[in-house]
N, CA and C of each residue as an Amber inpcrd file, in Angstrom:
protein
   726
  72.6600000 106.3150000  41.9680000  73.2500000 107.3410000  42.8000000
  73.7750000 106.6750000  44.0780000  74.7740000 106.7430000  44.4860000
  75.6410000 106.3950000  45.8320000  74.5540000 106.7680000  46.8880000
  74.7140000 105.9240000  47.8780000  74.2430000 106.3710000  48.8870000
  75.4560000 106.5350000  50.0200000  76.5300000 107.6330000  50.0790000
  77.2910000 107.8210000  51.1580000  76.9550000 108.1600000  52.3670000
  77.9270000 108.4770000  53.5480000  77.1840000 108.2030000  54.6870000
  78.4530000 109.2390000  55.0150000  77.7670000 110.2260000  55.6360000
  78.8780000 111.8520000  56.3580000  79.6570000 110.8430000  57.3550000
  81.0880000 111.4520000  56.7180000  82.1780000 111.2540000  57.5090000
  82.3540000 111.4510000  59.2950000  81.0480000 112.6100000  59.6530000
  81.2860000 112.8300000  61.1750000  80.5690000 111.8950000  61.4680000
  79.8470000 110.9820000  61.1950000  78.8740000 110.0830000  62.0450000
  79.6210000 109.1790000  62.1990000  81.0050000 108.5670000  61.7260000
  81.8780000 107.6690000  61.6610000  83.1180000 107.7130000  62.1000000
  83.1770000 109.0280000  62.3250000  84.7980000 109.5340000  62.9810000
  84.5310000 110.0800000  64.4960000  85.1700000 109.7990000  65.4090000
  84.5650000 110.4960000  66.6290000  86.0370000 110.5050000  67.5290000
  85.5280000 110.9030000  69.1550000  86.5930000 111.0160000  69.8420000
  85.9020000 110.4890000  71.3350000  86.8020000 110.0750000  71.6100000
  86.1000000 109.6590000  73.1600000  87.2750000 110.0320000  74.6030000
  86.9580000 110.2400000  75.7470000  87.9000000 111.0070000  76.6780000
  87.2860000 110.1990000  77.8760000  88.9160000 109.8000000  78.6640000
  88.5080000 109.3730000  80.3950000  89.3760000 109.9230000  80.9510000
  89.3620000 110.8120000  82.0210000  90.4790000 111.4240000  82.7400000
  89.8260000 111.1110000  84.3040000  90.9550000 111.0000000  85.2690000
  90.9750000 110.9230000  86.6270000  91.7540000 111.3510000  87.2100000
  91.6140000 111.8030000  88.5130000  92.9940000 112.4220000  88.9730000
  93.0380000 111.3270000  89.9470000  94.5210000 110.7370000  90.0900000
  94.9490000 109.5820000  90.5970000  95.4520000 110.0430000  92.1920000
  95.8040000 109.0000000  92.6600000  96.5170000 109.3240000  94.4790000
  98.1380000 108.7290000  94.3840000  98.6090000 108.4680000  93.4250000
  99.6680000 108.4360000  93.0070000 100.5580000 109.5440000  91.9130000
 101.9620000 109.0560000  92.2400000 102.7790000 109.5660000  91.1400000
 102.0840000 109.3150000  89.4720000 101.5080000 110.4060000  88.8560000
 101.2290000 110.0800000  87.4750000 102.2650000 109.3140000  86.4230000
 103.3530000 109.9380000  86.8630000 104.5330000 109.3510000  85.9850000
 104.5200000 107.9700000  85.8720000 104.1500000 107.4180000  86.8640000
 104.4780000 105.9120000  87.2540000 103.4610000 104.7860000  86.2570000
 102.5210000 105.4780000  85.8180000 101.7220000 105.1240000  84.7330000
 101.8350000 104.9590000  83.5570000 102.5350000 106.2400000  83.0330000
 103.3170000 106.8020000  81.9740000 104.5080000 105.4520000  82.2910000
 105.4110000 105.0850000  83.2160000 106.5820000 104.3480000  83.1230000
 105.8620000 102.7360000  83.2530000 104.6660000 102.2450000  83.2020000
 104.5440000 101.1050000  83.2490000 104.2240000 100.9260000  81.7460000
 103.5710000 101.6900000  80.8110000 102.8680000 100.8510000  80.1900000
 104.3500000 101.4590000  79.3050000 105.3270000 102.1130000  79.3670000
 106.5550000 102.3740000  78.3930000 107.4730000 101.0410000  78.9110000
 107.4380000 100.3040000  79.8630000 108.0670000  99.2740000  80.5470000
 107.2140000  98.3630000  80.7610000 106.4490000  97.7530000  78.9590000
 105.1300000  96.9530000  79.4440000 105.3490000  95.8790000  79.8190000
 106.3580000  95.6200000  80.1690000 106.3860000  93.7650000  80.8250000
 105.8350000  94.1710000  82.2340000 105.4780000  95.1220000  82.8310000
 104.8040000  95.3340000  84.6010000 103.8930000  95.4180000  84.3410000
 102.7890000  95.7450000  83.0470000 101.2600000  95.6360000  83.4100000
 100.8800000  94.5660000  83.3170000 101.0570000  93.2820000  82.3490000
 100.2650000  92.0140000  83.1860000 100.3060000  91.6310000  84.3460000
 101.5240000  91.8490000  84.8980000 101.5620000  91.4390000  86.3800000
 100.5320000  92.2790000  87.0540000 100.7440000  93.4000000  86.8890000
  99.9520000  95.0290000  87.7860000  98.2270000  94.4310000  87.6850000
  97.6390000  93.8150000  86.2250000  96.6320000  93.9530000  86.6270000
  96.3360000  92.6910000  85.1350000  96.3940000  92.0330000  85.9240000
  96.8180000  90.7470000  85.2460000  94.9480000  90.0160000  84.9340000
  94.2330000  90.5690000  85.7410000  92.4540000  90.4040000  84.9070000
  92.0260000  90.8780000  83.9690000  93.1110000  92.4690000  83.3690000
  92.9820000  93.0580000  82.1510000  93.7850000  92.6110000  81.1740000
  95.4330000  92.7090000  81.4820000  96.0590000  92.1760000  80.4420000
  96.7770000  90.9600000  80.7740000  96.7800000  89.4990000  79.7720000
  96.8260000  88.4630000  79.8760000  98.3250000  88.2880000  79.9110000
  99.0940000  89.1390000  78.4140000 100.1660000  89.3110000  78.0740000
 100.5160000  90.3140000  77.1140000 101.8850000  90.8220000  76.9400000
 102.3100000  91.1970000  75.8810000 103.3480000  91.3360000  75.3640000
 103.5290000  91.1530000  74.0460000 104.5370000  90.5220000  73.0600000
 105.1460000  91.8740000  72.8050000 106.4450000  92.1280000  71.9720000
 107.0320000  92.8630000  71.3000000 107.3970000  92.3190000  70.0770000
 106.5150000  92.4230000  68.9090000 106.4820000  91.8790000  67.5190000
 108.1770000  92.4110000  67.0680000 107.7290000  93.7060000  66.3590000
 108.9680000  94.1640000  66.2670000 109.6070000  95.3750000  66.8850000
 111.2370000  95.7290000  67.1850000 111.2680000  96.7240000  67.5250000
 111.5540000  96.9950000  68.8040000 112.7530000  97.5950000  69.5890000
 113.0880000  97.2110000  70.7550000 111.7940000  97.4260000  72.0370000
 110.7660000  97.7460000  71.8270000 109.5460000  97.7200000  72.5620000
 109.5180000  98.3350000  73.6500000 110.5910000  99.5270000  73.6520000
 110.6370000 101.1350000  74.4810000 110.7070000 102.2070000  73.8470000
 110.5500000 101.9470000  72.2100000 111.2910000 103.1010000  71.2630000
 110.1710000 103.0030000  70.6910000 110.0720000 104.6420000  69.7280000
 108.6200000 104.4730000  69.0140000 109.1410000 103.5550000  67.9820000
 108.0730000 103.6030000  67.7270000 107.8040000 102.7330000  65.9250000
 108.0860000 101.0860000  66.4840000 107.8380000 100.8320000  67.3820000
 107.9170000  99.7580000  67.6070000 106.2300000  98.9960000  67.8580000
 106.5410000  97.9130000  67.1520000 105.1820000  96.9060000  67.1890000
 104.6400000  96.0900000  68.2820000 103.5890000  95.7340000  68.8810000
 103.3400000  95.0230000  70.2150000 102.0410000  94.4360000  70.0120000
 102.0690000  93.3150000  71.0150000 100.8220000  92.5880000  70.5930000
 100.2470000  92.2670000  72.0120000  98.9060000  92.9330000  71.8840000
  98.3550000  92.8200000  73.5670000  97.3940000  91.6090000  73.7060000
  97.4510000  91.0900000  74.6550000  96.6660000  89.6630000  74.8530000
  95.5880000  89.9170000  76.1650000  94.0540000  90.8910000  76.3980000
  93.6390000  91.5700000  77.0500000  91.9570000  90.6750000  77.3870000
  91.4910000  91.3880000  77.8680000  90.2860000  90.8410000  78.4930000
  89.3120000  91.7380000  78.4030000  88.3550000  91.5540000  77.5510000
  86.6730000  92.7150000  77.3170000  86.1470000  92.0920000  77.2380000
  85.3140000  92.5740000  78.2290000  83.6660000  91.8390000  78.3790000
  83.2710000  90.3990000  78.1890000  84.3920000  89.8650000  78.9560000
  84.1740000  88.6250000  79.4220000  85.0100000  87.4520000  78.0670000
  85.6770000  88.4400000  77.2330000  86.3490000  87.5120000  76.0470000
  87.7420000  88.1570000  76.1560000  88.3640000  87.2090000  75.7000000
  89.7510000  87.5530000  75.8100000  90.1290000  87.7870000  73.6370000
  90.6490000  88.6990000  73.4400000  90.8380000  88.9750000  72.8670000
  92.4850000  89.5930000  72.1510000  92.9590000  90.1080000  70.7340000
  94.2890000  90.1180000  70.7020000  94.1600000  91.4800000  69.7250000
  95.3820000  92.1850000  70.3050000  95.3020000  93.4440000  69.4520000
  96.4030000  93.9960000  68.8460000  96.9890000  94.0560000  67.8230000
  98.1940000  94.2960000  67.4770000  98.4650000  95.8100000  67.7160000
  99.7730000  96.6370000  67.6710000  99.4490000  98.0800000  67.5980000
 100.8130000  98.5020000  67.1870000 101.2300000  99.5150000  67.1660000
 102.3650000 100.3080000  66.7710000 102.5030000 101.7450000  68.1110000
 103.5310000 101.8070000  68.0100000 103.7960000 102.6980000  69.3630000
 104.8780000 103.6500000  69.7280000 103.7800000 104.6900000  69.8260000
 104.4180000 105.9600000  69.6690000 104.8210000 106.7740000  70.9510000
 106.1500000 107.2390000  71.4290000 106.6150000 107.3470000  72.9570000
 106.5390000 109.2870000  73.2640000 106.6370000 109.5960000  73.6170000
 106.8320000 111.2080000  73.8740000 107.1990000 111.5840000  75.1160000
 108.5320000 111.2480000  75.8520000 109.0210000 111.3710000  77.2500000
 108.1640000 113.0540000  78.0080000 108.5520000 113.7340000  76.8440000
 108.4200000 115.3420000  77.3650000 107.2940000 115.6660000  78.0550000
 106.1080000 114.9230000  76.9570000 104.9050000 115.2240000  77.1580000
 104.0870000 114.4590000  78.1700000 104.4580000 113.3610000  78.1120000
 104.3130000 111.8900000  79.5280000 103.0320000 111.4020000  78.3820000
 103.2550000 111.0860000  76.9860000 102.1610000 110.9570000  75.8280000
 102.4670000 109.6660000  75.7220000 101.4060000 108.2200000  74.9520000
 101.8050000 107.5410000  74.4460000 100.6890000 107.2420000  73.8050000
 101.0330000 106.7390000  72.6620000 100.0880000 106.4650000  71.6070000
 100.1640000 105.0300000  70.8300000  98.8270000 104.5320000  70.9040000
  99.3430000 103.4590000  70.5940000  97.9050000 102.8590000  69.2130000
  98.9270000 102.8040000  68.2020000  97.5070000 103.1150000  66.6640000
  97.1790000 101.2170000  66.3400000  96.1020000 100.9950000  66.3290000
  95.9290000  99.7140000  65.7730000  96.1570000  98.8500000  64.3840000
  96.9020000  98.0600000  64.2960000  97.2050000  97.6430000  62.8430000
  96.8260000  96.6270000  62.8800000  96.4560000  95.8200000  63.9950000
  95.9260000  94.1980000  63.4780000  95.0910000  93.8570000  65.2910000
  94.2860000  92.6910000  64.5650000  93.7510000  91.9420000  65.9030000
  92.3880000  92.1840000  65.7880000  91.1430000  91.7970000  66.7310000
  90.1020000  91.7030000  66.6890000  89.3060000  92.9590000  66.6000000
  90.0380000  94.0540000  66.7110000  89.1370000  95.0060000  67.0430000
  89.1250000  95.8640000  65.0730000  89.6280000  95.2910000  64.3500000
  89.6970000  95.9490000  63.2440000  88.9020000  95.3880000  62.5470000
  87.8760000  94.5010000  62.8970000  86.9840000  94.0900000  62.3460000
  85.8780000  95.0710000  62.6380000  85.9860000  95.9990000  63.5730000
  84.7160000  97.3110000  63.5250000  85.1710000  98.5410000  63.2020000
  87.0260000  98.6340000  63.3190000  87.2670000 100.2080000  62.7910000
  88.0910000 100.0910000  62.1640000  88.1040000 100.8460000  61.6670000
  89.4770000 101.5730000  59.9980000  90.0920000 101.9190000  60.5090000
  89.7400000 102.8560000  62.2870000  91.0210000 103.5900000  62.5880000
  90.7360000 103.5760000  64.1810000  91.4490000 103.1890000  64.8850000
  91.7230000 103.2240000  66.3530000  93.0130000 103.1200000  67.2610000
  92.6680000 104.2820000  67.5580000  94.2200000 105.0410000  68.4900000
  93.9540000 105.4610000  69.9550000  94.5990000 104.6550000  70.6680000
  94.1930000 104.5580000  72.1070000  95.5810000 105.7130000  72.6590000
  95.5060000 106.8970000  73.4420000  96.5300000 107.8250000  73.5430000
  96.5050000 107.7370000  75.4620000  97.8800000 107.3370000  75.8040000
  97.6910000 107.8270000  77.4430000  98.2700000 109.2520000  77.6100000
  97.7500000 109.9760000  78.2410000  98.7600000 111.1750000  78.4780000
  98.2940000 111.8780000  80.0680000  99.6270000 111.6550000  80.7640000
  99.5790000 111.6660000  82.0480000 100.1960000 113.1000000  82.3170000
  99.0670000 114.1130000  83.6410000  99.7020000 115.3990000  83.9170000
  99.9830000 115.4110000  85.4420000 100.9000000 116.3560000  85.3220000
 101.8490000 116.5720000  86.7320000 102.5450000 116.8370000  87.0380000
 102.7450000 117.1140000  88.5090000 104.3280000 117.7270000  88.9230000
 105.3130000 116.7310000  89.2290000 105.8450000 116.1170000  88.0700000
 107.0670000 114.6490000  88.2770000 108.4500000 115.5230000  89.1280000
 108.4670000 116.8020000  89.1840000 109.7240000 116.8830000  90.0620000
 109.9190000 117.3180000  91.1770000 108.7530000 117.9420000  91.6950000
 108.3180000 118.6210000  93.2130000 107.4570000 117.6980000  93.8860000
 107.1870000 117.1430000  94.8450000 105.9370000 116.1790000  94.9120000
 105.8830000 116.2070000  96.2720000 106.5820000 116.9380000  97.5420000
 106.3600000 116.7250000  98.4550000 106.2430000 117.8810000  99.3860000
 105.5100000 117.4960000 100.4350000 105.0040000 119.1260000 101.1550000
 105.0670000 118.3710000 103.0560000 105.1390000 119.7710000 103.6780000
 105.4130000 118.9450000 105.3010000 103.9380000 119.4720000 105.6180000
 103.7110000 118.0070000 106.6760000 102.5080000 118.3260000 107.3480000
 102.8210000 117.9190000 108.3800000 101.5780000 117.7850000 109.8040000
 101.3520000 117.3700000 111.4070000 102.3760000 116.2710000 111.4420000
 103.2920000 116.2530000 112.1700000 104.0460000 115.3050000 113.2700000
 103.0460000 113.9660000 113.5900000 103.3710000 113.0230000 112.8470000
 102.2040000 111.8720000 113.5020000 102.4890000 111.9160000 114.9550000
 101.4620000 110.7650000 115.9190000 101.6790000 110.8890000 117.2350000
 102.8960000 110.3920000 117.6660000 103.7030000 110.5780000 119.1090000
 104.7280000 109.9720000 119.4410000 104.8830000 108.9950000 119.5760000
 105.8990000 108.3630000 119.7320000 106.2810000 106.6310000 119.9170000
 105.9330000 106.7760000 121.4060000 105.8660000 105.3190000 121.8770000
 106.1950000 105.1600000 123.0170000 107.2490000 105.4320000 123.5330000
 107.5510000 105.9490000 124.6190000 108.8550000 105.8050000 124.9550000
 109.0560000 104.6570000 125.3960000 110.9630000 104.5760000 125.2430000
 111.5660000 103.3920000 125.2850000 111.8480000 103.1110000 127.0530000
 111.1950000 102.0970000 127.5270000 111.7790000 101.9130000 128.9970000
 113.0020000 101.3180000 129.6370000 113.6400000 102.0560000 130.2640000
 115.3200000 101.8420000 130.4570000 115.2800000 100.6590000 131.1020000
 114.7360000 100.3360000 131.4220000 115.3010000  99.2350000 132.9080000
 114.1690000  97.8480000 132.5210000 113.9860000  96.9630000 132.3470000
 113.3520000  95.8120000 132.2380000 113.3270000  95.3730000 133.9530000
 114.1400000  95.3500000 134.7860000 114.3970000  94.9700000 136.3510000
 113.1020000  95.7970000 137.0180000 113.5370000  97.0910000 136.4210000
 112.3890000  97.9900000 137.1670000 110.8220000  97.4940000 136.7070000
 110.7010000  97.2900000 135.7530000 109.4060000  96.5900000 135.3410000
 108.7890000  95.5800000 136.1250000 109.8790000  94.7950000 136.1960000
 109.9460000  93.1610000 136.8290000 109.7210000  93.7050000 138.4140000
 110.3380000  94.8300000 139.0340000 110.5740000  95.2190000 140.2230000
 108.8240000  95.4790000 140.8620000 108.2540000  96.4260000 140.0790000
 106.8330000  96.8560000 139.8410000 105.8710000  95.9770000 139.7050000
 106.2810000  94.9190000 139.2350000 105.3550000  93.8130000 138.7820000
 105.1970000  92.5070000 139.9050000 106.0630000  92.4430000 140.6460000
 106.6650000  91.5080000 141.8420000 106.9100000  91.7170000 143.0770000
 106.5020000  93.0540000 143.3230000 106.7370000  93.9610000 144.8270000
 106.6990000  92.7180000 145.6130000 105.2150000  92.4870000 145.7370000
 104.7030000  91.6280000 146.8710000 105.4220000  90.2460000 147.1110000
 105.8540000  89.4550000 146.3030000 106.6240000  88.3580000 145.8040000
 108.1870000  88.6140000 146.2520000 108.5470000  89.3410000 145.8090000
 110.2000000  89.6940000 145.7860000 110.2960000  90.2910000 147.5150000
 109.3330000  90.9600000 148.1480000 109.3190000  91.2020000 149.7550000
 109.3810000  90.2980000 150.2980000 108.4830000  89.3620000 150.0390000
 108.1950000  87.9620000 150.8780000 109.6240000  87.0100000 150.2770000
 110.2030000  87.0940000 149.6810000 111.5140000  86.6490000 149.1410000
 112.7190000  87.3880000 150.0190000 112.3820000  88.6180000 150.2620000
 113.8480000  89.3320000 151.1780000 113.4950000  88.8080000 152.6810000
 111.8100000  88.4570000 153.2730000 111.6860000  88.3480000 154.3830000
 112.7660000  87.2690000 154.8550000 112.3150000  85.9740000 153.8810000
 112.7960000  84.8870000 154.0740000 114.2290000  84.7260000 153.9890000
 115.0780000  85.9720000 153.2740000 116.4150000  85.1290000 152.8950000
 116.9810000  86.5300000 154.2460000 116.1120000  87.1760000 154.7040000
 116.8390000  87.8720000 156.1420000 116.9400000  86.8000000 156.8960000
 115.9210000  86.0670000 157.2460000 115.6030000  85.0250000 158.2730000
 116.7510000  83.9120000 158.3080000 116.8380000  83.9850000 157.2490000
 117.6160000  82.2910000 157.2470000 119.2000000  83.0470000 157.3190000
 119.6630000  83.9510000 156.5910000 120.8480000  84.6870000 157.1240000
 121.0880000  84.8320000 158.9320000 119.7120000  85.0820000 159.2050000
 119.3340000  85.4770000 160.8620000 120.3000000  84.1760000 161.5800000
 119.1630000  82.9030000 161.1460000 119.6050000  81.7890000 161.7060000
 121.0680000  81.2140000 161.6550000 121.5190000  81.3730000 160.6540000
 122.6700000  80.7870000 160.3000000 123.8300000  81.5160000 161.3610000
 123.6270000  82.7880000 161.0850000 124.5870000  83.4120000 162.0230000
 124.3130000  84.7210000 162.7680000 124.1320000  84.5720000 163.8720000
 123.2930000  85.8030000 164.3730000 124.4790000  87.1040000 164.0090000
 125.9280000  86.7000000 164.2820000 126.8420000  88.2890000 163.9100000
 126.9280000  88.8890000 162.6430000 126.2710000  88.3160000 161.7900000
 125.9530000  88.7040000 160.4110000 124.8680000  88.6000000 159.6000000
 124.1830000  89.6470000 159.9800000 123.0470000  89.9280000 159.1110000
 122.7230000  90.5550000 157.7730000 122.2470000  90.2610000 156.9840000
 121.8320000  90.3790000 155.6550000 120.9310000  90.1780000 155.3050000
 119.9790000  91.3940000 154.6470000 118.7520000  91.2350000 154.5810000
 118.6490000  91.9920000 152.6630000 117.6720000  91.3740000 151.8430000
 117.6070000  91.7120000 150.3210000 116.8040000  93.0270000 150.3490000
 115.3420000  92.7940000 151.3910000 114.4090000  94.1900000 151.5060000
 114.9020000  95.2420000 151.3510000 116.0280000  95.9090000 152.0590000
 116.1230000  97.4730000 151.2470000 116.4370000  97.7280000 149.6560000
 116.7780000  96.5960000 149.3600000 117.2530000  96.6610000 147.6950000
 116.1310000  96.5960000 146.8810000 115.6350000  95.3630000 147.3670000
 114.7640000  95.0160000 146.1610000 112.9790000  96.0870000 146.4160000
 113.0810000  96.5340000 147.8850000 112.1170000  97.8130000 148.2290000
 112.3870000  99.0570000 147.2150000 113.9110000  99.4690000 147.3360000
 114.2230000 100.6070000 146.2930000 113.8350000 100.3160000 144.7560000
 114.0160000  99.5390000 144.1340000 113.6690000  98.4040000 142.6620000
 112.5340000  98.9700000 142.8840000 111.5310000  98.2310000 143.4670000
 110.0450000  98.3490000 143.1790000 109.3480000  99.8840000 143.5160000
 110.3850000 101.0060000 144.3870000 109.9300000 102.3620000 144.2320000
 110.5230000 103.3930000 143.5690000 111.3280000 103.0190000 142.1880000
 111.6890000 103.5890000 141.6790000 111.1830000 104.2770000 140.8830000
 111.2930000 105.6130000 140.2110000 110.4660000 106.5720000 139.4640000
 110.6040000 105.9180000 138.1110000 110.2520000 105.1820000 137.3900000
 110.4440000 104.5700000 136.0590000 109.6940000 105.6110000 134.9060000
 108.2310000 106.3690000 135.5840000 108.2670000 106.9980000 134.6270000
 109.2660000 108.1630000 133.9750000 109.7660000 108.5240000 135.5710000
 110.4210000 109.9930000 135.2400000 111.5190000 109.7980000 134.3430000
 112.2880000 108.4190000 134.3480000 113.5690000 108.0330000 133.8940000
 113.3210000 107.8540000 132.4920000 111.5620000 107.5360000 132.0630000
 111.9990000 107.0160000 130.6770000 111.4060000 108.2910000 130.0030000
 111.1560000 109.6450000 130.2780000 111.0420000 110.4020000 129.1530000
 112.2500000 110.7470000 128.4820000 113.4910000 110.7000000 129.5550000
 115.1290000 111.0290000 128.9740000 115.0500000 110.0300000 127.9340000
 114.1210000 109.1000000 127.5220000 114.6780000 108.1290000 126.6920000
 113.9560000 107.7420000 125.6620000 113.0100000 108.7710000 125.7040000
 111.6400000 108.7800000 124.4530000 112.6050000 109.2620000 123.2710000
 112.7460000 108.8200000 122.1900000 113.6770000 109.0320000 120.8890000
 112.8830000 110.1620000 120.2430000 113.7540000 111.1990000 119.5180000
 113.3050000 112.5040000 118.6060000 112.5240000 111.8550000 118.0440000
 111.1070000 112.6890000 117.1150000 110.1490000 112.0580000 116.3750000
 111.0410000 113.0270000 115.3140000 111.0070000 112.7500000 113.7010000
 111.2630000 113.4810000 112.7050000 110.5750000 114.1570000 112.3390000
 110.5440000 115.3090000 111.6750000 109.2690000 115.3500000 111.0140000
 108.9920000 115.3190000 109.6560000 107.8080000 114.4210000 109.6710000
 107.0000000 113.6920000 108.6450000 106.3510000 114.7300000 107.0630000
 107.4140000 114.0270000 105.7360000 107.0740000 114.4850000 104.9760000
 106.1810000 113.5570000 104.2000000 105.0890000 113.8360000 103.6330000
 104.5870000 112.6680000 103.0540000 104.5550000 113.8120000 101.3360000
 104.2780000 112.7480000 100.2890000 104.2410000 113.4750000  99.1020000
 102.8470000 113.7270000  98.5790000 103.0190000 114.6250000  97.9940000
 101.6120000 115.5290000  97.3520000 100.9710000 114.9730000  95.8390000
 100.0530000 114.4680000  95.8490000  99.5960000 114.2620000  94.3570000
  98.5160000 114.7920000  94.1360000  97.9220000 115.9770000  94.5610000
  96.9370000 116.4010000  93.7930000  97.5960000 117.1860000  92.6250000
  96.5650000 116.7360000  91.6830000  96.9090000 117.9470000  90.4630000
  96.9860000 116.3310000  89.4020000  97.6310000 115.4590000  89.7400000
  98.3290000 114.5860000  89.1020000  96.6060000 113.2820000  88.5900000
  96.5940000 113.5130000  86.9830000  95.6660000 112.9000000  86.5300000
  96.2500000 112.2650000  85.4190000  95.5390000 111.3580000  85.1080000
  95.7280000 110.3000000  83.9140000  94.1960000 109.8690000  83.0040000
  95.0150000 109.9500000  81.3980000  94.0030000 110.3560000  80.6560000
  94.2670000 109.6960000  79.2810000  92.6060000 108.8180000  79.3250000
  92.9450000 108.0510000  77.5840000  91.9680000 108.8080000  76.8140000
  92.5340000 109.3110000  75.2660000  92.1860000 109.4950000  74.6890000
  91.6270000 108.3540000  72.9660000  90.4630000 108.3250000  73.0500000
  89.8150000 107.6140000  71.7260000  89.5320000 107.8000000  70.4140000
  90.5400000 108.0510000  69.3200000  90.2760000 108.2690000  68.3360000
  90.0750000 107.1590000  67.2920000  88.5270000 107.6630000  66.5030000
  88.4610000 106.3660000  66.2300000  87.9390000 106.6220000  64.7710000
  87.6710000 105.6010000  63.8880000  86.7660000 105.7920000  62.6710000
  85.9140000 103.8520000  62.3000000  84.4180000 104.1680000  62.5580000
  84.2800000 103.1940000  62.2370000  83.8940000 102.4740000  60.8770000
  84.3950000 101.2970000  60.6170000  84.1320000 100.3820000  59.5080000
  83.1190000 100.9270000  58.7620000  81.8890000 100.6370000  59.4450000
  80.4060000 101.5360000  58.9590000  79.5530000 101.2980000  59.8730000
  78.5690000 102.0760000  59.4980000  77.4310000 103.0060000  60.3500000
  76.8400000 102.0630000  61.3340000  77.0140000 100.6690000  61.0030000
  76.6780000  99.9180000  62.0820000  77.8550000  99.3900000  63.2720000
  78.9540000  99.8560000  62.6200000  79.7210000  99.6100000  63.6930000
  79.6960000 100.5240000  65.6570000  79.8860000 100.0790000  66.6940000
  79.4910000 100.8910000  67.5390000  80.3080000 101.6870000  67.8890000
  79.6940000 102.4600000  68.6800000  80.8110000 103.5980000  69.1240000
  81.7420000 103.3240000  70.1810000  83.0460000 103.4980000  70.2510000
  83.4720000 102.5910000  71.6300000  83.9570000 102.8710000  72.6910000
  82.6080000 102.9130000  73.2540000  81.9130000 103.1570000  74.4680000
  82.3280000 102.4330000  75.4350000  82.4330000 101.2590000  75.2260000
  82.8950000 100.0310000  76.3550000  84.3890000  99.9070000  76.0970000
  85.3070000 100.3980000  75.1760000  86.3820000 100.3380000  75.2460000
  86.9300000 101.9610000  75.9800000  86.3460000 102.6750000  76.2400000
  86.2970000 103.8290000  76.9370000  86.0570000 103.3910000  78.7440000
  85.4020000 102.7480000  78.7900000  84.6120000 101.8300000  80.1090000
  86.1900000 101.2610000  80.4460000  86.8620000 100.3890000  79.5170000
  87.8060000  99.6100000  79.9950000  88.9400000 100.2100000  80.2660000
  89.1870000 101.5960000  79.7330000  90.3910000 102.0960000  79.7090000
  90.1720000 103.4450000  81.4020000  89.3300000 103.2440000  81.2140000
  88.5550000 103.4200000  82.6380000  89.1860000 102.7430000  83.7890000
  88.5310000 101.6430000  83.7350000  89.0540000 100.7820000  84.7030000
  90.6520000 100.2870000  84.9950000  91.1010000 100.7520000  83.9540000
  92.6160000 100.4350000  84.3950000  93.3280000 101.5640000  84.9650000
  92.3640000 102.7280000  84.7830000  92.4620000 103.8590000  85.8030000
  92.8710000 103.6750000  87.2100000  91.6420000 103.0250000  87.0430000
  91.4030000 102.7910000  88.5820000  91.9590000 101.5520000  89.0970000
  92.0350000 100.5430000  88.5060000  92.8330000  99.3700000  89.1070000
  94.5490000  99.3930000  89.3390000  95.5600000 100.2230000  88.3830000
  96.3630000 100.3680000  88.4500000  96.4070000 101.9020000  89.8250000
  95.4790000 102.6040000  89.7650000  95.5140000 103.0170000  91.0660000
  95.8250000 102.4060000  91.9430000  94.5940000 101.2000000  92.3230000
  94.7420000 100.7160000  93.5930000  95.9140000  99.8680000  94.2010000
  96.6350000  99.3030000  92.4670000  98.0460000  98.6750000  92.7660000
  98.6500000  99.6040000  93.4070000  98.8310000 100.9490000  92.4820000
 100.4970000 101.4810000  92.5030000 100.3210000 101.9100000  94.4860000
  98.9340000 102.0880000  94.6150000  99.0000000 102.6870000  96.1190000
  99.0350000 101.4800000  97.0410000  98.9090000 100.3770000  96.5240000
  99.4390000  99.2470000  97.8450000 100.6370000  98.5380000  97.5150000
 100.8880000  98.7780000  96.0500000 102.6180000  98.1410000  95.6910000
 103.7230000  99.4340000  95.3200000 103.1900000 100.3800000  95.3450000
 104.4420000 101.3430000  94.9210000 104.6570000 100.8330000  93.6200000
């Protein structure tokens, strides 16, 4: 008599969703434009090939060159696109991991508002204003210096010719009491106001469908872990590289 083994203990599903601080789309457009994720996060994926198939279109073949749990490993797949849905699917046909399943289909599917994304909030604080006069600065900064400079060039005007006097002090006195603040609010520049864009709502999500080899094969748990982490690492790119 056979000893079979129920189909549900071998077929399963596994789920990671996050809601990101970025454009979701932009997730959806890297791994459909996969020559940017090795670069993006180049400790997960090493490289990847386009076997066959222009390698933006479904039914096209790809070969990922990736990093689990400390081994680098190779995974062939086939790949399925769905613009509408922001879906991609990508089914395993060759590479290391088919040595534990019959069937494994790694699905991204990213939700969100890709065409509204921005909302107005608070006016950051003002600029400095811009100060008109650099002299007047210099004027403020040198009172004492630039006086003792008019004393001397009255004096020596004095000497030279007593019927003509010329003295710098009332000038360079006016310079150093000039209203500089009052002059430079005329010159504080409009602030705009500040739209920044909205991403709540906007999450990204792998789905695990799987069937294993047999009953000793594991459940994949740590490939759930990894698809995890590229959650979050391609987060932290897209928000310091755009």
């Amino acid at each position: 008599m056979a000893n079979g083994h129920s189909t549900s203990c071998l077929v399963g599903k596994l789920v990671t969703e996050l809601e990101v601080n970025y454009n979701a789309d932009k997730y959806y457009q890297i791994f459909k434009n996969h020559e940017e994720v090795s670069r993006a996060i180049p400790h997960i994926y090493r490289s990847i090939k386009v076997l066959e198939g222009h390698g933006k279109t479904s039914g096209c073949n790809k070969e990922w060159c990736y990093i689990h749990e400390g081994k680098t490993l190779i995974l062939k797949e086939c790949t399925t696109y769905n613009d509408e849905t922001r879906m991609i699917c990508h089914s395993v046909v060759g590479g290391d991991i088919v040595n534990d399943y019959k069937m494994f289909n790694a699905t991204l599917l990213v939700k969100g508002n890709f065409s509204s994304q921005v909302i107005a909030i608070a006016q950051p604080p003002q600029p400095a204003p811009i100060r008109h006069s650099s002299l007047c600065r210099l004027a403020h900064k040198s009172h004492v210096s630039l006086s003792k400079l008019a004393e001397k060039s009255h004096l020596s005007f004095s000497k030279r010719d007593h019927k003509h006097h010329f003295s710098l002090k009332p000038i360079l006195h006016n310079l150093a009491g000039c209203d500089c603040d009052a002059r430079m609010q005329d010159f504080s520049p409009p602030v705009p106001r500040y739209v920044a864009p909205s991403f709540h709502g906007n999450t990204v999500m792998w789905i695990i469908d799987y069937e294993k080899m047999n009953k000793d094969s594991p459940v994949p748990v740590s490939y759930l872990a990894f698809f995890h982490r590229i959650i979050l690492d391609l987060n932290s790119h897209f928000c310091a590289y755009g």
